[in-house]
C-alpha positions in Angstrom: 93.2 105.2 64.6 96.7 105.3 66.0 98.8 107.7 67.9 101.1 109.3 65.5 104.7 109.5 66.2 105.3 112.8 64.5 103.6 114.5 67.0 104.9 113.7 70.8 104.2 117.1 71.7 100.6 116.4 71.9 99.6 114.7 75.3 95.7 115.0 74.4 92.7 117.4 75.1 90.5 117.2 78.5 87.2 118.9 78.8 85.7 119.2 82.2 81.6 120.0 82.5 78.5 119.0 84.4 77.0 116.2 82.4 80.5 114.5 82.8 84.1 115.1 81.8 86.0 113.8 78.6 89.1 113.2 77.1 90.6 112.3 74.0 93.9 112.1 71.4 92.0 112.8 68.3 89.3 115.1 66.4 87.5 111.9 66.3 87.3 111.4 69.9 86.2 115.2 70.2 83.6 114.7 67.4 82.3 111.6 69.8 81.6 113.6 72.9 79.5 116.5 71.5 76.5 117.2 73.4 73.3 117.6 71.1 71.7 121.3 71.6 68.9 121.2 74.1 66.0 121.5 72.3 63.5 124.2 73.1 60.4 122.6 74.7 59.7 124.6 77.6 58.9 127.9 75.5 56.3 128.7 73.7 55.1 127.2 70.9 56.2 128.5 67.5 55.9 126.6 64.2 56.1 128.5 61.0 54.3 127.1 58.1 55.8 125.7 55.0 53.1 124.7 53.2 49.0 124.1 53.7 47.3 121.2 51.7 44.0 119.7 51.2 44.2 116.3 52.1 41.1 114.1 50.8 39.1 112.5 53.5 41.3 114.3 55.8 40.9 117.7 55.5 43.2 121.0 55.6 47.0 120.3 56.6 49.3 122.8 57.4 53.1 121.0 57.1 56.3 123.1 59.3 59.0 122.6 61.2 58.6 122.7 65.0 61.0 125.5 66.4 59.8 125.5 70.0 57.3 124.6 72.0 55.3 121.2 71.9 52.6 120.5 69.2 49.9 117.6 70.7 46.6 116.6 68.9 43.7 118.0 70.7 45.7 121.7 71.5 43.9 124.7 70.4 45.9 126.7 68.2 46.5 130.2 66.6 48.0 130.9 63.2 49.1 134.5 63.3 48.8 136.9 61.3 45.6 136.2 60.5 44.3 135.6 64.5 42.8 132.0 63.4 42.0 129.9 66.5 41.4 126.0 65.7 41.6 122.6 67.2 44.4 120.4 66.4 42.6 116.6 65.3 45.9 114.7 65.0 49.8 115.2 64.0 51.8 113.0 62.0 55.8 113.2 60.8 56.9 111.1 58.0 53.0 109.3 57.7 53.4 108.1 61.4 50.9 109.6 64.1 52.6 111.1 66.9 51.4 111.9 70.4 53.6 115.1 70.5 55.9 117.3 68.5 59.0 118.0 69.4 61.5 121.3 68.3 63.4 120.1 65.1 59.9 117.9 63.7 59.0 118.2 60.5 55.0 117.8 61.2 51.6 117.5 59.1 48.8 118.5 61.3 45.2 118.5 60.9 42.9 121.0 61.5 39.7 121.5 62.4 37.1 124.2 60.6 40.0 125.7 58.7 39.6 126.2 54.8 43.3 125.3 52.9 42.2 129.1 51.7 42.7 130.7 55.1 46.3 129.3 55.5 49.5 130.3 53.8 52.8 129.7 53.6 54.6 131.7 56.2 52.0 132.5 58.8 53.1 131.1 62.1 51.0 128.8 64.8 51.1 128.7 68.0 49.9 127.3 71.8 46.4 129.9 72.1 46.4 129.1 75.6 50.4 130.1 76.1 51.7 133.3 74.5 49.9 132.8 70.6 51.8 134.8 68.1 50.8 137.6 66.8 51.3 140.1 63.5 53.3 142.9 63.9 53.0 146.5 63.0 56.4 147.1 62.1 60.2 145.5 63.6 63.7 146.1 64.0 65.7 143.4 61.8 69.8 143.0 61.0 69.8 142.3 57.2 73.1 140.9 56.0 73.3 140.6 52.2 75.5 138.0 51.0 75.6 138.7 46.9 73.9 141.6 45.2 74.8 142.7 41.9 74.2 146.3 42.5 73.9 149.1 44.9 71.6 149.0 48.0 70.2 152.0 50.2 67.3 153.4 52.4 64.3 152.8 50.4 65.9 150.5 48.1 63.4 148.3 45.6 64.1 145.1 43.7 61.8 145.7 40.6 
């Protein structure tokens, strides 16, 4: 890319911060210096199921994506709602075993003791030894509909 004369206005952008500062002439060079969000490890650990399968010779394996925390082989877990404590045999992303799970993994994890029964899609695990999630009883939530074809209000039903 060049420098374009029809703009001689435009001496450039500077950005001054911590990690190091930057500067550039272009969207291009602004697109290059992005920092990558940091990724949650050092809170708890929260990964909400996708799916659970029954893997032959395996066993049970709940599939998610790792929001925060870390997810190891050998932790003891919780799936909340439904307060089920397990041991987690090994962890794998993309059919490759992992030592650890980081936020933003899409994991496969087996479980020990746990029927594909027990497990659904939705319930969340999480570290039992460091803040385990639990159900609630009821929650405060913004909704924000995007489309709806007709008129919504306090006690409002779909069917």
């Amino acid at each position: 890319l060049e420098q374009s004369d029809k703009m001689p206005w435009f001496k450039g952008w500077k950005i001054e911060r911590k990690e190091g500062n930057a500067d550039g002439k272009c969207l291009i060079d602004a697109l290059d210096v992005i920092l990558p969000p940091a990724r949650p490890t050092d809170k708890p650990l929260r990964l909400p199921l996708q799916d659970v399968y029954q893997i032959g010779g395996i066993g049970t394996v709940p599939v998610g994506r790792v929001e925060t925390g870390l997810l190891k082989p050998g932790m003891v877990v919780t799936f909340a709602p439904a307060n089920i404590t397990t041991e987690v045999k090994s962890v794998e992303m993309h059919h490759e075993a992992l030592t650890e799970a980081v936020p933003g993994d899409n994991v496969g994890f087996n479980v020990k003791n746990v029927s594909v029964k027990e497990l659904r899609r939705g319930y969340v695990c999480g570290d039992s030894k460091n803040n385990p999630p639990k159900g609630a009883a009821d929650f405060i939530a913004q909704v924000i509909v995007l489309n709806h074809p007709g008129q919504i209000s306090n006690g409002y039903t779909p069917v």
